[in-house]
VEXTIDO-514114 format. One record per residue (C-alpha): x, y, z. Coordinates in steps of 0.2 Angstrom, whole numbers, padded with zeros to 4 digits, always signed. Example, Ala and Ser with C-alpha at 12.3 -4.5 7.8 and 13.67 -1.06 7.14 Angstrom:
+0062-0022+0039
+0068-0005+0036
//
This chain:
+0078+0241-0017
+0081+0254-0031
+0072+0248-0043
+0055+0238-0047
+0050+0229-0064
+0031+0235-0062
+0028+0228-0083
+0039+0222-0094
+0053+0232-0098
+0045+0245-0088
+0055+0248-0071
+0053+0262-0060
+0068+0270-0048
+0069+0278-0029
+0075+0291-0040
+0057+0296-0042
+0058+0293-0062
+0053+0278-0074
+0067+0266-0083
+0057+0261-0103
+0071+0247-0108
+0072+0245-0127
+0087+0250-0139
+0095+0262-0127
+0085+0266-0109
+0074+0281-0108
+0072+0290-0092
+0057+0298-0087
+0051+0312-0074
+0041+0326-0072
+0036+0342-0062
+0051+0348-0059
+0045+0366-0055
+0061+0376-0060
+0061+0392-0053
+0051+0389-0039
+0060+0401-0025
+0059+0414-0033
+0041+0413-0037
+0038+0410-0018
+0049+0426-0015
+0038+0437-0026
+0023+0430-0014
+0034+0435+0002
+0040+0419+0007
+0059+0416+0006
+0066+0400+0008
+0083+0392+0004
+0089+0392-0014
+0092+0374-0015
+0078+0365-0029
+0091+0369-0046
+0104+0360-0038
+0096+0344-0029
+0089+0344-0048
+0103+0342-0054
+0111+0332-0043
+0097+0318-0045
+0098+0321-0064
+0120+0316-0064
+0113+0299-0050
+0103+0296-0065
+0115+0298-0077
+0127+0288-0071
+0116+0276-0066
+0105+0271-0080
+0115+0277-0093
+0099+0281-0103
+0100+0287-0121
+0084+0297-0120
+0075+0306-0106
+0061+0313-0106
+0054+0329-0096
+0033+0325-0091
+0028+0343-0088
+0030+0356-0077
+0046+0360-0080
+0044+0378-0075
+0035+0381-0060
+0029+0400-0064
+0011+0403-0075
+0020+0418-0081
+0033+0421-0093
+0050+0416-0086
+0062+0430-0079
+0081+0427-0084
+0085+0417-0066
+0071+0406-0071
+0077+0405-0090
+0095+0401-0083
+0090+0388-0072
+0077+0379-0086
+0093+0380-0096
+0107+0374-0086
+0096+0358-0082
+0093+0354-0099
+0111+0358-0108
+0114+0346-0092
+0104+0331-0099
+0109+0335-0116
+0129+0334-0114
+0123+0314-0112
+0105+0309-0121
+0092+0316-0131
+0080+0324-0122
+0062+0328-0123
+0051+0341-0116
+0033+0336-0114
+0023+0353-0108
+0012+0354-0093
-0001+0366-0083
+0013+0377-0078
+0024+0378-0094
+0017+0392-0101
+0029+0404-0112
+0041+0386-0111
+0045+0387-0130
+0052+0402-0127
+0065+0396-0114
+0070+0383-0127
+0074+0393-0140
+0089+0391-0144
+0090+0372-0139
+0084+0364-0157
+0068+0357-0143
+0052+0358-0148
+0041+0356-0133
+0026+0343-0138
+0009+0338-0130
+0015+0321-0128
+0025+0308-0136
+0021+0289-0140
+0035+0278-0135
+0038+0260-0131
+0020+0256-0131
+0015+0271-0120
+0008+0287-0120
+0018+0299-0112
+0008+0316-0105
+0011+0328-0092
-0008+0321-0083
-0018+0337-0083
-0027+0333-0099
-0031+0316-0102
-0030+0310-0121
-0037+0295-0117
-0023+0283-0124
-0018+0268-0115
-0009+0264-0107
-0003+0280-0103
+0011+0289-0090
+0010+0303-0083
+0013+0316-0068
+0005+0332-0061
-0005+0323-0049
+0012+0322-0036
+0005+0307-0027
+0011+0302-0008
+0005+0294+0003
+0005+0291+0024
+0010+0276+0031
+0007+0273+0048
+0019+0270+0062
+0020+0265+0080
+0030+0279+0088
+0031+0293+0076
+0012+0292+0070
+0020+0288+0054
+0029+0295+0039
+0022+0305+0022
+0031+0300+0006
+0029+0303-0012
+0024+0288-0022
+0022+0278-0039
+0003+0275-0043
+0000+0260-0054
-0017+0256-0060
-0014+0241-0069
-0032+0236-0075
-0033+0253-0083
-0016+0256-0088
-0013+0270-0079
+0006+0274-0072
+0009+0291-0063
+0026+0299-0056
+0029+0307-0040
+0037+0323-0042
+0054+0327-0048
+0055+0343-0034
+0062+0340-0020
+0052+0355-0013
+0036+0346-0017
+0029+0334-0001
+0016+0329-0012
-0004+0326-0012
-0009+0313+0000
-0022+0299-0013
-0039+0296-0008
-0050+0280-0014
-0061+0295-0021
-0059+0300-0040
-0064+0316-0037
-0049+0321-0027
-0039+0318-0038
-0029+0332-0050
-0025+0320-0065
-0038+0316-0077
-0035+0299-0081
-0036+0293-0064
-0054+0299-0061
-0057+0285-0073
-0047+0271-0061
-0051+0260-0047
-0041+0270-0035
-0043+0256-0021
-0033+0245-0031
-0021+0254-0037
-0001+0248-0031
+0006+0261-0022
+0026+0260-0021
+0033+0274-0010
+0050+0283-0010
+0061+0282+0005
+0078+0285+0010
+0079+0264+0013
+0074+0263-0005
+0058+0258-0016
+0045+0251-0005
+0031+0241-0013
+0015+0244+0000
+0002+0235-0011
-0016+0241-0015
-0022+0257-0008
-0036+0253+0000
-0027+0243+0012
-0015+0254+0018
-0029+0269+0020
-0036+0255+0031
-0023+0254+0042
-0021+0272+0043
-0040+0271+0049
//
């Protein structure tokens, strides 16, 4: 399936972002990591040129799509601590005058947007801590404000499901805490494979799920046959087991 209704009005998409329906859709996502290959290069690893433009293409199936109104960027859109060279500064801009020809769009800082406001300047975007909307908090995950319920990124959850003949597949996830109103993305970076989840707080990256019941957290995975509800956690790191 494409798309599972997790809350009401709350759906999220194999697109690896989350539909809020209200007046006008919102589309959210996160850690999109802009500018990623060329940070690798200046560590000495080269690999293919291909992030900006699987971003984009994700962003237009969205587009189209959901038709949403608003979209907001969860953090991380930059993937360099430093201050942005004019590729990176390109790319960043490219993918938001992109978003902007059709919706608003909000930039939400992360850990690794540093020096961001100055890649938006220019743009009329402020880039904010959070923003409250629909009911939610919306924060990049690498502080926790505390407000519930809340949704965020930065942790890049996946998980591994078993199989028979391959020894099974690794795919990036959706984490929904329900109890403790916690949802969290999977990345928006196609280059990121993600972090497997553990049942043990402290492994996590994202604040606000140290304070979660990890085991029964709803873990729904991303696949090329679509959305795929796999149930509570704990169960399927027991059949990994």
């Amino acid at each position: 399936m494409d798309s599972i209704e997790i809350l009401p009005g709350v759906r999220i998409t194999n697109e690896r972002c989350l539909i809020l329906d209200g007046e006008g859709p919102t589309a959210v996502l996160g850690d999109l990591h802009l500018g990623y290959e060329r940070a690798m290069e200046d560590e000495g690893m080269y690999i293919p040129r291909v992030n900006t433009e699987s971003i984009k293409e994700g962003l237009n199936r969205i587009l189209y799509k959901y038709e949403p109104r608003h979209v907001v960027l969860l953090g991380d859109i930059k993937h360099d601590f430093r201050r942005s060279r004019y590729e990176a500064r390109q790319e960043i801009g490219s993918v938001i005058d992109l978003i902007a020809e059709a919706a608003e769009v909000t930039v939400v800082k992360g850990n690794h947007d540093n020096f961001i406001q100055n890649v938006l300047s220019g743009s009329g975007i402020t880039a904010r801590d959070h923003i409250d909307l629909g009911g939610f908090r919306l924060e990049h995950g690498h502080v926790d404000s505390g407000r519930r319920p809340v949704i965020i990124g930065h942790e890049h959850p996946s998980i591994r499901v078993p199989g028979i003949m391959s020894g099974g597949v690794k795919m990036q996830c959706f984490v929904h805490a329900r109890k403790e109103g916690v949802i969290v993305l999977p990345p928006f970076s196609p280059f990121s494979s993600g972090k497997d989840l553990t049942t043990d707080p402290v492994d996590t990256l994202a604040a606000a799920l140290r304070c979660c019941d990890l085991p029964e957290s709803e873990i729904y995975g991303v696949s090329e046959l679509g959305l795929m509800p796999l149930g509570a956690l704990k169960n399927l790191l027991d059949i990994e087991m």
